[in-house]
Structure formats: C-alpha cells, structure tokens
Biopython code that builds the backbone (N, CA, C, O; Angstrom):
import numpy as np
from Bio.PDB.StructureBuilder import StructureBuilder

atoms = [
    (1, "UNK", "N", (128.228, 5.109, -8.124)),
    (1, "UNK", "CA", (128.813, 4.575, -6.918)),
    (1, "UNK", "C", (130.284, 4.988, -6.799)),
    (1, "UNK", "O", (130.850, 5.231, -5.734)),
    (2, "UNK", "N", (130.682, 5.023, -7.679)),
    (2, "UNK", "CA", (132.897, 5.688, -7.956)),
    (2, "UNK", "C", (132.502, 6.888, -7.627)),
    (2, "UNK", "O", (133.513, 7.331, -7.083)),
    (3, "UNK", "N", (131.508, 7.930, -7.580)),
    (3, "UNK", "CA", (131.586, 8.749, -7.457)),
    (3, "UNK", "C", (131.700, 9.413, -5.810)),
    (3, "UNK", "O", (132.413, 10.315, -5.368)),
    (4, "UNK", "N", (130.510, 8.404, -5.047)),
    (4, "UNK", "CA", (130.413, 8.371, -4.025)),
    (4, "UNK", "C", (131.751, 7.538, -2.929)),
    (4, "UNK", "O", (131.931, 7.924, -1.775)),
    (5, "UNK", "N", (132.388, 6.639, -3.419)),
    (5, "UNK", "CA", (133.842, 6.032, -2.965)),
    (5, "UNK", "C", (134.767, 7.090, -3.223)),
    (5, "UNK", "O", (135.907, 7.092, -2.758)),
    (6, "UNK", "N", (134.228, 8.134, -4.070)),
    (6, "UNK", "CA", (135.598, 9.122, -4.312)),
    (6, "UNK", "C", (135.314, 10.299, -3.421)),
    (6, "UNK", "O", (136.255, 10.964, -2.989)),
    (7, "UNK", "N", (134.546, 10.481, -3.236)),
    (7, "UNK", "CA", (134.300, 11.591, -2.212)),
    (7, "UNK", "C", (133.954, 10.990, -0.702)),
    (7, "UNK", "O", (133.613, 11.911, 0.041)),
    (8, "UNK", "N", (133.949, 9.797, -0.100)),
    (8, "UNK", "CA", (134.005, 9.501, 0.687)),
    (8, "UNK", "C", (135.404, 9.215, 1.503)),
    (8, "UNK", "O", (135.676, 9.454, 2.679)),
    (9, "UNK", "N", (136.250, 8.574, 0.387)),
    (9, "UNK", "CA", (138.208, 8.850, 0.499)),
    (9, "UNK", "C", (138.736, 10.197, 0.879)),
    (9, "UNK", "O", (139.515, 10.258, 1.830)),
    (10, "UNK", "N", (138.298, 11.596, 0.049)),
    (10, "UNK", "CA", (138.425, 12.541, 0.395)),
    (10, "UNK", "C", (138.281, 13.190, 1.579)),
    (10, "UNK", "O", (139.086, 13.916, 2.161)),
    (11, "UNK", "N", (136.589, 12.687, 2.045)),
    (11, "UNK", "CA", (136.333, 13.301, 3.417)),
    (11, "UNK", "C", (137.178, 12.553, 4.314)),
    (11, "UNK", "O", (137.694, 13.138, 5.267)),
    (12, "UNK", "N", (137.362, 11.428, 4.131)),
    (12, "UNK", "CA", (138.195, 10.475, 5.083)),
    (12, "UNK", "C", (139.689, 11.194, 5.166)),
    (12, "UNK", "O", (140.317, 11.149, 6.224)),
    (13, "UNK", "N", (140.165, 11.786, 4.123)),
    (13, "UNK", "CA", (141.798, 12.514, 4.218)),
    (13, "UNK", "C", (141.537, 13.341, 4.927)),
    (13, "UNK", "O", (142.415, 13.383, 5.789)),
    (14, "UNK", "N", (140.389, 14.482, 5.176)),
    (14, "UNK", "CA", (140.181, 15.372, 6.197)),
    (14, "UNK", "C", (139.961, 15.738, 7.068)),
    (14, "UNK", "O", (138.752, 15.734, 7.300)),
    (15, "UNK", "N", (140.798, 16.269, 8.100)),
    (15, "UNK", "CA", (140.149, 16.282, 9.778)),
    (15, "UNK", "C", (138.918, 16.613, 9.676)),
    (15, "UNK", "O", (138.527, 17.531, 8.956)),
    (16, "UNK", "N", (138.097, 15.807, 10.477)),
    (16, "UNK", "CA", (136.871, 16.386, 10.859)),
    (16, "UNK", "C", (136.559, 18.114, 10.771)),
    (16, "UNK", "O", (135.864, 18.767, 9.993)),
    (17, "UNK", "N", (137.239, 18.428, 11.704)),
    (17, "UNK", "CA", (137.002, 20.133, 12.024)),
    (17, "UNK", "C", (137.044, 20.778, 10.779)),
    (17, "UNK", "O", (136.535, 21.888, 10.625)),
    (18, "UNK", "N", (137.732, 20.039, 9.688)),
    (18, "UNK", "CA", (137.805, 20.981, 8.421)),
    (18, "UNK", "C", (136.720, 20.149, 7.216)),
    (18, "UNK", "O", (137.019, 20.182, 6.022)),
    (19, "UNK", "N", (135.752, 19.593, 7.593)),
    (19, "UNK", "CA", (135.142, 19.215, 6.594)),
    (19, "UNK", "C", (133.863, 19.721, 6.634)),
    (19, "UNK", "O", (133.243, 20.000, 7.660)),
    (20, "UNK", "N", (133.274, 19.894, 4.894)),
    (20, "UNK", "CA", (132.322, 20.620, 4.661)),
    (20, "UNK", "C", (131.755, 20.266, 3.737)),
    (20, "UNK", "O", (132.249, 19.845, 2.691)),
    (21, "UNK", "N", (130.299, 20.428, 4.085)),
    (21, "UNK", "CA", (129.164, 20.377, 3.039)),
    (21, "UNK", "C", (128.459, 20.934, 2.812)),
    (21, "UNK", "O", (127.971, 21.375, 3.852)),
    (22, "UNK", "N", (127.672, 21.505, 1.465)),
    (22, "UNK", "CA", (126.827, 22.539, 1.457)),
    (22, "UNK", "C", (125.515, 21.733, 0.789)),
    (22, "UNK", "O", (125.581, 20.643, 0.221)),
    (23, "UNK", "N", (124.580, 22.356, 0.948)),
    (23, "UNK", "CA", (123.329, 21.520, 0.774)),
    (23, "UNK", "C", (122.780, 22.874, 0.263)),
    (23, "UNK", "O", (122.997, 23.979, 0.760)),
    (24, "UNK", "N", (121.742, 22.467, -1.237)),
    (24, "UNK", "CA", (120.754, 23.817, -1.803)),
    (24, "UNK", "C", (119.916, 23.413, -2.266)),
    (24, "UNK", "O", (119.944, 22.375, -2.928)),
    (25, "UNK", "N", (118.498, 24.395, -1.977)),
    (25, "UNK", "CA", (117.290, 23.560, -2.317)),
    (25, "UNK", "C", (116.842, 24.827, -3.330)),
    (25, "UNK", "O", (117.261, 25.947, -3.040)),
    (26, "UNK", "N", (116.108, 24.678, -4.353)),
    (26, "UNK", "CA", (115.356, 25.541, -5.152)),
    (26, "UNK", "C", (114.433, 25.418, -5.623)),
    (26, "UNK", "O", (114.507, 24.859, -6.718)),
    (27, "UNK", "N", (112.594, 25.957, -5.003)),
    (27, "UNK", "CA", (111.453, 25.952, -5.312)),
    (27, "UNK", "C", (111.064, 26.958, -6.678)),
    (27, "UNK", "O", (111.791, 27.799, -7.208)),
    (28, "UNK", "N", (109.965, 26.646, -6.965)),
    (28, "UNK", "CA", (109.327, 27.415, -7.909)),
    (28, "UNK", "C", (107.903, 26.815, -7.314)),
    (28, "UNK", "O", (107.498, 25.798, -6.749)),
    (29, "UNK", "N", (107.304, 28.318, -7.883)),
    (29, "UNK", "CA", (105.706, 27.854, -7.719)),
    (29, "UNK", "C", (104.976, 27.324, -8.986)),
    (29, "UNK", "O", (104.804, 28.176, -9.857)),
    (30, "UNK", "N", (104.651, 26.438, -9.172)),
    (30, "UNK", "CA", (103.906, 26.258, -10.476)),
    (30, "UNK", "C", (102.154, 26.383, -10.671)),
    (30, "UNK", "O", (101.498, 26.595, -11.691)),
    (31, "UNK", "N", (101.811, 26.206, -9.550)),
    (31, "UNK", "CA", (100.669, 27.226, -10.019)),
    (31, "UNK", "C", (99.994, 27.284, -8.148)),
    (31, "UNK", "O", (100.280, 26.501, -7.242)),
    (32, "UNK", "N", (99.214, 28.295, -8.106)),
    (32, "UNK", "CA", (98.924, 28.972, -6.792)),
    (32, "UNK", "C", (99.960, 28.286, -5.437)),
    (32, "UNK", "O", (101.042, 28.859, -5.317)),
    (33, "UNK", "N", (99.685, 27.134, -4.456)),
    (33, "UNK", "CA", (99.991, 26.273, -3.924)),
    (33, "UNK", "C", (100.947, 25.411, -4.254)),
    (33, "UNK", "O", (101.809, 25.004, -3.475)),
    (34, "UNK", "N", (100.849, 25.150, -5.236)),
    (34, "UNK", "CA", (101.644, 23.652, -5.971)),
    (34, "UNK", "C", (103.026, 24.360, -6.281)),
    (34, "UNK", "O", (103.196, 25.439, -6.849)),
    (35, "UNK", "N", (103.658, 23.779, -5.940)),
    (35, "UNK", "CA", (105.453, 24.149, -5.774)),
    (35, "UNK", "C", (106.372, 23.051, -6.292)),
    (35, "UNK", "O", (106.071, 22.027, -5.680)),
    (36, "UNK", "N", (107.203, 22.851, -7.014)),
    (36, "UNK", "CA", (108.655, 22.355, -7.426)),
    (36, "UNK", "C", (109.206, 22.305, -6.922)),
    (36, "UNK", "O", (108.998, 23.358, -6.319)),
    (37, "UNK", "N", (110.638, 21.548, -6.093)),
    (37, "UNK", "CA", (111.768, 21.764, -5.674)),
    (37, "UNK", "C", (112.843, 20.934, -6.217)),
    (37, "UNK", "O", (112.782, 19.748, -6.542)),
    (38, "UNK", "N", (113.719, 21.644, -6.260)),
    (38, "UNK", "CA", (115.134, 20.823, -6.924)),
    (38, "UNK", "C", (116.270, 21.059, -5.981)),
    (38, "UNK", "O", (116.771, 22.156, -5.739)),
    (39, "UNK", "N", (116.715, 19.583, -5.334)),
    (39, "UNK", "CA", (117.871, 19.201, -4.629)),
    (39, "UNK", "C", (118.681, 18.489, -5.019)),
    (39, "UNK", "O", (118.608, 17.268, -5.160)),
    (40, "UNK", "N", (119.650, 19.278, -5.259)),
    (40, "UNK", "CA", (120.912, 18.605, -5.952)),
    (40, "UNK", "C", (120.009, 17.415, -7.101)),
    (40, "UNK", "O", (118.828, 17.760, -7.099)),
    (41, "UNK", "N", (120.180, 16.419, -7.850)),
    (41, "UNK", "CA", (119.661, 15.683, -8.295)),
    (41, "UNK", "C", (118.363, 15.419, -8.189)),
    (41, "UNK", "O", (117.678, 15.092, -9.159)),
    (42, "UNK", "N", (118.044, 15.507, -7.332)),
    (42, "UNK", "CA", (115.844, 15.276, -7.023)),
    (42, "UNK", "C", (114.960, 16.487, -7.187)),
    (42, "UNK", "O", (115.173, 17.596, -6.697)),
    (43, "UNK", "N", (114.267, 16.243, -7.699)),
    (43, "UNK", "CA", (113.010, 16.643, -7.858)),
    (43, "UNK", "C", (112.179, 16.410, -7.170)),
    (43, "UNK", "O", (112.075, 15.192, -7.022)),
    (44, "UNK", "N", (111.055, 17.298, -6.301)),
    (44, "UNK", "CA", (109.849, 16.925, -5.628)),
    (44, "UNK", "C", (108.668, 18.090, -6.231)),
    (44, "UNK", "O", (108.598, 19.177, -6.804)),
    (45, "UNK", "N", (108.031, 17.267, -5.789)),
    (45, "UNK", "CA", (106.571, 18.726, -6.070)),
    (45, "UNK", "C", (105.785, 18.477, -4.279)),
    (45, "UNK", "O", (105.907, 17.389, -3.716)),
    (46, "UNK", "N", (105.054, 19.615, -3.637)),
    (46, "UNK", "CA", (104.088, 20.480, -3.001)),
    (46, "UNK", "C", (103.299, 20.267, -3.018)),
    (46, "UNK", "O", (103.486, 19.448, -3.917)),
    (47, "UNK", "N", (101.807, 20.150, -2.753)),
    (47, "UNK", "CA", (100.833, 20.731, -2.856)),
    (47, "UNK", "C", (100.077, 20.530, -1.727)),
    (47, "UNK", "O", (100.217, 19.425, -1.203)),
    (48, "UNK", "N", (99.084, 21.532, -1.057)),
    (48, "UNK", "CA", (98.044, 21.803, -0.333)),
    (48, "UNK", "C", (96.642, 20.873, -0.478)),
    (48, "UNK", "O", (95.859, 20.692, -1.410)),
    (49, "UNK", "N", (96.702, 20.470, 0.640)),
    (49, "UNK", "CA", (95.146, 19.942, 0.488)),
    (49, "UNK", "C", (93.890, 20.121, -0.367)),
    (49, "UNK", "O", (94.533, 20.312, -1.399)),
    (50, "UNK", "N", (92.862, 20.197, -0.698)),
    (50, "UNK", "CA", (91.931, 21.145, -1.085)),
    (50, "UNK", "C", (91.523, 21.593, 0.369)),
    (50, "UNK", "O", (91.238, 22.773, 0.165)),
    (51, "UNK", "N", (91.330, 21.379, 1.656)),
    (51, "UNK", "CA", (90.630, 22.259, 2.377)),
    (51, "UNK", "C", (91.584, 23.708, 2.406)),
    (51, "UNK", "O", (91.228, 24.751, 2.955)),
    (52, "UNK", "N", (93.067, 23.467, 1.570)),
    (52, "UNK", "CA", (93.887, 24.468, 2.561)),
    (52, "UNK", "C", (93.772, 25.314, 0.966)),
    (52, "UNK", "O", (94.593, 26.223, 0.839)),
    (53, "UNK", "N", (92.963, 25.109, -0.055)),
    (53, "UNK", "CA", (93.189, 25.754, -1.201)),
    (53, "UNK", "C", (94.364, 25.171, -2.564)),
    (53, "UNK", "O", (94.899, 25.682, -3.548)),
    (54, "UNK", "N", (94.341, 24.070, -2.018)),
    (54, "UNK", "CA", (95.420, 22.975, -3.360)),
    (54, "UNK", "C", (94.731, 22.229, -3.782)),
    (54, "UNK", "O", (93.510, 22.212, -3.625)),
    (55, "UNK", "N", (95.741, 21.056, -4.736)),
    (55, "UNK", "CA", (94.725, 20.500, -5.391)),
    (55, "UNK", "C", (95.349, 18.658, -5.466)),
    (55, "UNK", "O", (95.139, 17.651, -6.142)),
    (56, "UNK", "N", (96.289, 19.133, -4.178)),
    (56, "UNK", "CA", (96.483, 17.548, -3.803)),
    (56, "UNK", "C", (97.294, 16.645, -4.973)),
    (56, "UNK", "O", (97.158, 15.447, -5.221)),
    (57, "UNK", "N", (98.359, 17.829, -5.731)),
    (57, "UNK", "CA", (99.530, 16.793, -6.588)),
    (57, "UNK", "C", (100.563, 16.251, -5.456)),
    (57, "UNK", "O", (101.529, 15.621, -5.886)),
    (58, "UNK", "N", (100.485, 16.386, -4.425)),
    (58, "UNK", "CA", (102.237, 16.012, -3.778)),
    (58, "UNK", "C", (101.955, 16.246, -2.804)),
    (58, "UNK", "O", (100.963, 16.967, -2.690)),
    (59, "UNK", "N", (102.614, 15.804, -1.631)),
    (59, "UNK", "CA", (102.815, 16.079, 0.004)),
    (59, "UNK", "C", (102.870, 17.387, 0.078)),
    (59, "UNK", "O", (103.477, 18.157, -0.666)),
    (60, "UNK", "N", (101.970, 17.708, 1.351)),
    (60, "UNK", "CA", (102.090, 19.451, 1.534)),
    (60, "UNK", "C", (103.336, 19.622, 2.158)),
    (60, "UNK", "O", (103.915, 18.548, 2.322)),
    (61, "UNK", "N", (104.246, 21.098, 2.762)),
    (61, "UNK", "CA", (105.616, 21.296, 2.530)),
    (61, "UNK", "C", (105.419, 20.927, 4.092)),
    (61, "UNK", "O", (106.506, 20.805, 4.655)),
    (62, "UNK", "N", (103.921, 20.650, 5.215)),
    (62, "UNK", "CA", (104.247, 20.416, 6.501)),
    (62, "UNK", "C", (104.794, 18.698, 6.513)),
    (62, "UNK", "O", (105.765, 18.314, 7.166)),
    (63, "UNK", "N", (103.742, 17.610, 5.446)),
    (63, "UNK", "CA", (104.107, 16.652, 5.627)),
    (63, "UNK", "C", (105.943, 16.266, 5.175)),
    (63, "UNK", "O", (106.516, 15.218, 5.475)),
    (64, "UNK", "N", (106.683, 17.668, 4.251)),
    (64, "UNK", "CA", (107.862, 16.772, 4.189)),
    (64, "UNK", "C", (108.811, 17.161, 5.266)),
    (64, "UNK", "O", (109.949, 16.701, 5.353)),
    (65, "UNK", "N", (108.101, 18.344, 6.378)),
    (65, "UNK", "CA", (109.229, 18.120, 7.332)),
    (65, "UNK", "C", (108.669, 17.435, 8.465)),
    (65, "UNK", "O", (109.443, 17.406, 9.421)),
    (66, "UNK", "N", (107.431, 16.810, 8.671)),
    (66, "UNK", "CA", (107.330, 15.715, 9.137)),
    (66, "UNK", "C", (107.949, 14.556, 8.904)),
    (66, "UNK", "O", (108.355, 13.803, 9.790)),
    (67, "UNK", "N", (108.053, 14.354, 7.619)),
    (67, "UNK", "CA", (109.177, 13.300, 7.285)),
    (67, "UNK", "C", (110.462, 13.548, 7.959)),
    (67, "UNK", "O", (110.942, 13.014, 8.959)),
    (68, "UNK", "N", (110.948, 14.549, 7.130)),
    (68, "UNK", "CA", (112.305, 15.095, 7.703)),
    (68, "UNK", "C", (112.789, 14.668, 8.857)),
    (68, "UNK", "O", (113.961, 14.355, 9.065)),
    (69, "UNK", "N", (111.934, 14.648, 9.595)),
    (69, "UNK", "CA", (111.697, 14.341, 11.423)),
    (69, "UNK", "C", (112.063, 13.199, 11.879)),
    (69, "UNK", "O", (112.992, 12.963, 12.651)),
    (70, "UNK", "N", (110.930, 12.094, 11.141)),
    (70, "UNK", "CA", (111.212, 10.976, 10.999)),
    (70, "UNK", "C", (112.340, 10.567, 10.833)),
    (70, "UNK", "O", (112.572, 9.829, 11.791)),
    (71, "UNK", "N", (113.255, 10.610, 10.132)),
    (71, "UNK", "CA", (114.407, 10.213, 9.708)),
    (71, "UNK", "C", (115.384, 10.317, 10.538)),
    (71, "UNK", "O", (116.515, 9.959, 10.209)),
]
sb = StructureBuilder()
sb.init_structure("model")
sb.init_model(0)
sb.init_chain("A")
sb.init_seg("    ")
for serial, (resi, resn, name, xyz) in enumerate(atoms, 1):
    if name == "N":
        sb.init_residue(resn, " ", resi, " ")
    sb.init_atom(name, np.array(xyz, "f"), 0.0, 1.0, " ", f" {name:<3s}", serial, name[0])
structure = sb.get_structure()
C-alpha cells in the first residue's frame, strides 16, 4: 500500500500532459492452445474450449477481452 501512496504523490506532482504509464503483457504457449501470461505481478493462463481444440484450463483469450469490456 506505501508503495501505491508513493506513486500516487508523484503522479499528483505532475501535470497531467506529462504523465506516463507503460503497461506489458508477456504470453507463452504452454502447450498447443493453452497460453500463460504475465502482467506486471499477475499471472493468468488461456485456454480454448474443446470444440475450438483446448482443453478448457482457463478463460479463452475472447472471454478476457470480454471482460476487459466489462470493466
């Protein structure tokens, strides 16, 4: 939480127009369908239906930008 009050002070010292954030996501496939991703701190996993050729470990990558949406 200090971490997040400390970088929230910061953005607050900065004009808007000059503030910035970068956001990075990094997949791996772990086996055919089924995919990894690592965001900043989180972890998610992928996977495909079986009709679509998966084997149904994790939300397929349409349901998480359906989420995405949601939000």
């Amino acid at each position: 939480m200090d971490e997040i009050v400390r970088m929230r002070r910061e953005m607050s010292a900065t004009p808007p127009d000059q503030r910035r954030t970068t956001t990075r996501a990094v997949a791996r496939i772990l086996d055919d369908v089924h995919l990894e991703g690592h965001m900043g701190k989180f972890v998610v996993e992928s996977d495909e239906p079986l009709a679509r050729g998966g084997t149904e470990k994790g939300p397929s990558p349409l349901q998480y930008v359906m989420m995405g949406t949601a939000f």
